[in-house]
Residue, then its C-alpha position, 0 to 999 in steps of 0.5 A: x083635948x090637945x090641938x091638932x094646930x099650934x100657933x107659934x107666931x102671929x099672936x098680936x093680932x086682934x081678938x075675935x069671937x066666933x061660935x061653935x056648936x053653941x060654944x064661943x070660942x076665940x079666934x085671932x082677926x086673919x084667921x080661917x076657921x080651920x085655924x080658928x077650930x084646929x088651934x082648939x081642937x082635933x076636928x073640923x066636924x064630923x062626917x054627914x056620912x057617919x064614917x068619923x071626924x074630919x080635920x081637912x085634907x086639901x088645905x086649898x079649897x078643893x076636897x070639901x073635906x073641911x066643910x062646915x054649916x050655917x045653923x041655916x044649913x049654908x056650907x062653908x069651907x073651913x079651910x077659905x072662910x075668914x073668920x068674922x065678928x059673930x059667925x056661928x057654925x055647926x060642925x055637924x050637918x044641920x037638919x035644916x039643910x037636909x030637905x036641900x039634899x033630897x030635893 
């Protein structure tokens, strides 16, 4: 799969690892999660709405568009969150936070 974000500069910054969907994937220290996703990828996630795959709309922290999950449940903004050592994220709605929805 081509990425939706190439990284033309910056590349000498540390490595970090993060993980996605269960799958470990490299990010570089500084970067958002959206930059950590969208330089592997097309998408951020996949709508909780069932209307497709999302890649971020606002880049500025206001639409929620590029919302991401804990496998706790907890949102994240793609676009804001900094990537850390050993985050994990799902990329699709956990089931464990759907009680949250209806309560």
């Amino acid at each position: 799969m081509t990425a939706q974000f190439v990284r033309l500069g910056e590349t000498a910054r540390s490595p970090v690892t993060i993980e996605v969907d269960g799958v470990a994937l490299e990010a570089l220290a500084g970067d958002t999660l959206m930059v950590a996703l969208l330089t592997h990828g097309k998408r951020l996630r996949m709508s909780e709405f069932g209307d497709g795959p999302r890649a971020g709309f606002c880049l500025m922290g206001a639409c929620q568009d590029c919302m991401v999950w804990t496998p706790e449940g907890r949102k994240l903004r793609a676009c804001d969150t900094p990537v850390s050592p050993g985050l994990r994220i799902v990329t699709s709605l956990p089931e464990t936070a759907w009680p949250a929805l209806v309560s």
